[in-house]
Wavefront OBJ file of the C-alpha trace (Angstrom):
o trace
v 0.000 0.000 0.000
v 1.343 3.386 -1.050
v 0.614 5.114 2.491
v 2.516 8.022 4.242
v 2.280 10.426 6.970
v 2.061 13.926 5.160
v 2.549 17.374 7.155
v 0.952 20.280 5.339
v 0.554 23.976 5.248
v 1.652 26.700 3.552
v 4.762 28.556 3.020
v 6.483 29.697 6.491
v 3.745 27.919 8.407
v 5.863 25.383 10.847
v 6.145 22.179 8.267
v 9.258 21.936 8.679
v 9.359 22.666 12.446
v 6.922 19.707 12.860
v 8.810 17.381 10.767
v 11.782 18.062 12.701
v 9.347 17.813 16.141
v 9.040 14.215 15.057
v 12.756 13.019 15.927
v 12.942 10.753 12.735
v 16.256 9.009 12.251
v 16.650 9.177 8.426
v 16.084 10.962 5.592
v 16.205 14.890 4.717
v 15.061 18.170 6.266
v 15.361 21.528 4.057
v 16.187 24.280 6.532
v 16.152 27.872 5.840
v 19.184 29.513 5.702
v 19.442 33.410 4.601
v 18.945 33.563 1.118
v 18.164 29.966 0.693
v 18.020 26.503 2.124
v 20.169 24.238 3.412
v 19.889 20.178 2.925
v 20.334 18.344 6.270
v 20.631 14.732 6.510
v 18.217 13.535 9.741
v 20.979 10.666 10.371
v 24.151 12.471 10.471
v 23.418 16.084 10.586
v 25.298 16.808 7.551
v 24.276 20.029 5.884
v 24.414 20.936 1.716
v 23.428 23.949 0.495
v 20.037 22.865 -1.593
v 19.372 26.519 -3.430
v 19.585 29.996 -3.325
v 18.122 32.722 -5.116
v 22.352 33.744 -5.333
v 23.438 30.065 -6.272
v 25.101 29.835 -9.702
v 23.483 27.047 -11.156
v 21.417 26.778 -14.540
v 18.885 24.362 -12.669
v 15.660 26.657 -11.434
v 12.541 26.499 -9.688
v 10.892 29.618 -9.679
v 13.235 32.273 -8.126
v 15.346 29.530 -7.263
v 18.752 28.165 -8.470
v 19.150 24.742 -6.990
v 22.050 21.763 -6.913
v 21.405 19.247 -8.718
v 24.823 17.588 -6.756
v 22.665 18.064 -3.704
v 19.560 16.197 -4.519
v 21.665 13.336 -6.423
v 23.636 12.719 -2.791
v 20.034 12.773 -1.044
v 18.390 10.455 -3.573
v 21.456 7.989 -2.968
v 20.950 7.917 0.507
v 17.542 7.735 0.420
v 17.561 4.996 -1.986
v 19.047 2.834 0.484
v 16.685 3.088 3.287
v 14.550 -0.466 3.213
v 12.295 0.558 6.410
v 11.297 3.411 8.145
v 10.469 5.343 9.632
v 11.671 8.195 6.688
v 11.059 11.733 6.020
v 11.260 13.956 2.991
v 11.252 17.537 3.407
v 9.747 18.591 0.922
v 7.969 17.772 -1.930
v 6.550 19.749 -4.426
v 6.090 21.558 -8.001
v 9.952 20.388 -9.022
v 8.949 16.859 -7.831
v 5.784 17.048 -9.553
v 7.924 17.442 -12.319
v 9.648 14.250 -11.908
v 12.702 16.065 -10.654
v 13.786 16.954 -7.228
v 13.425 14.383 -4.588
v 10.697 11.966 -6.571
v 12.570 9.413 -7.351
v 13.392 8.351 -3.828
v 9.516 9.412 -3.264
v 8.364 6.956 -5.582
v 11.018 4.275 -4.313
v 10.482 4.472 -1.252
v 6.276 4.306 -1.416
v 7.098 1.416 -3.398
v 8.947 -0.615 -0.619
v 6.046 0.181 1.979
v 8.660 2.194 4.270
v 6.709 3.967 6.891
v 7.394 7.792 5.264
v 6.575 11.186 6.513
v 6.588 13.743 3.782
v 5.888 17.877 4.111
v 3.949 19.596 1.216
v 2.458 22.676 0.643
v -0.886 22.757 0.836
v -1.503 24.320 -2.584
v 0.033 20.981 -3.968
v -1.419 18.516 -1.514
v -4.138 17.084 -4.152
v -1.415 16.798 -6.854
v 0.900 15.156 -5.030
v -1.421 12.763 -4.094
v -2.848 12.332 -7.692
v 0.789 12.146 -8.984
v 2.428 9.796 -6.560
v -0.519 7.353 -6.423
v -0.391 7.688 -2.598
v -3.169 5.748 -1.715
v -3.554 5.925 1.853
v -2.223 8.699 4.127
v -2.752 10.601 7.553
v -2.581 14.652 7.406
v -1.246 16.820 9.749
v -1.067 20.697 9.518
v -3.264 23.667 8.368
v -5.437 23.340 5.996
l 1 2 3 4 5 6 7 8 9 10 11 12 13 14 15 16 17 18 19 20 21 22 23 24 25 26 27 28 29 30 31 32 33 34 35 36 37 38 39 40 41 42 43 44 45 46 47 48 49 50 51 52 53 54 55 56 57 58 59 60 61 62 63 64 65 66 67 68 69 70 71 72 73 74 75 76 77 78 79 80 81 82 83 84 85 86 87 88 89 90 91 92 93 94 95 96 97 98 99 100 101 102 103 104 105 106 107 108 109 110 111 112 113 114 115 116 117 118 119 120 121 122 123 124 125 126 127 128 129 130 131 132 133 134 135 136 137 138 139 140 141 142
């Protein structure tokens, strides 16, 4: 069954915050930092700068330059968690897309690991719809 915990809201609203609240072992956490956001890794703390509005990078998302380096080293860590529980911090339009951190999204649905996602309430329904997440508790503010 494609089921997973999903925190929602909308943009500065304490996703994040909650996710983090949760004490999960694995998986990623985007954290603001100044101009952008930072990728954290849940089981070692290890930080990579995700994007920036400054970052020199051809890869956008909005006002946003991202790293693609930065997703590829999440998605290979992610891709090697078998149970949970998970989270993913967070998904959304570049992930509808098929970029971003869906891979590991659909992967890990796919293996049944107990997964606690964030995503922004405008993109809740399409997420669902897109991800085929059949089953799923909802936290947040809708």
């Amino acid at each position: 069954m494609r089921s997973c915990r999903i925190i929602t809201g909308g943009r500065g609203e304490g996703k994040t915050s909650r996710l983090l609240s949760l004490g999960l072992g694995q998986g990623f956490a985007s954290i603001r930092s100044g101009d952008g956001y930072l990728l954290m890794d849940l089981a070692t703390g290890e930080r990579r700068l995700l994007m920036s509005a400054s970052l020199d990078s051809p890869h956008t998302i909005g006002r946003w330059h991202y790293d693609q380096d930065a997703f590829d080293w999440a998605n290979g860590r992610l891709s090697s968690i078998m149970e949970g529980p998970a989270a993913i911090d967070e998904i959304g339009r570049l992930e509808l897309a098929g970029g971003g951190f869906a891979p590991s999204l659909e992967l890990l649905l796919g293996r049944g690991v107990e997964l606690a996602i964030t995503v922004r309430r405008d993109f809740l329904q399409d997420v669902v719809d897109r991800f085929r997440i059949s089953s799923f508790s909802l936290e947040g503010s809708l």
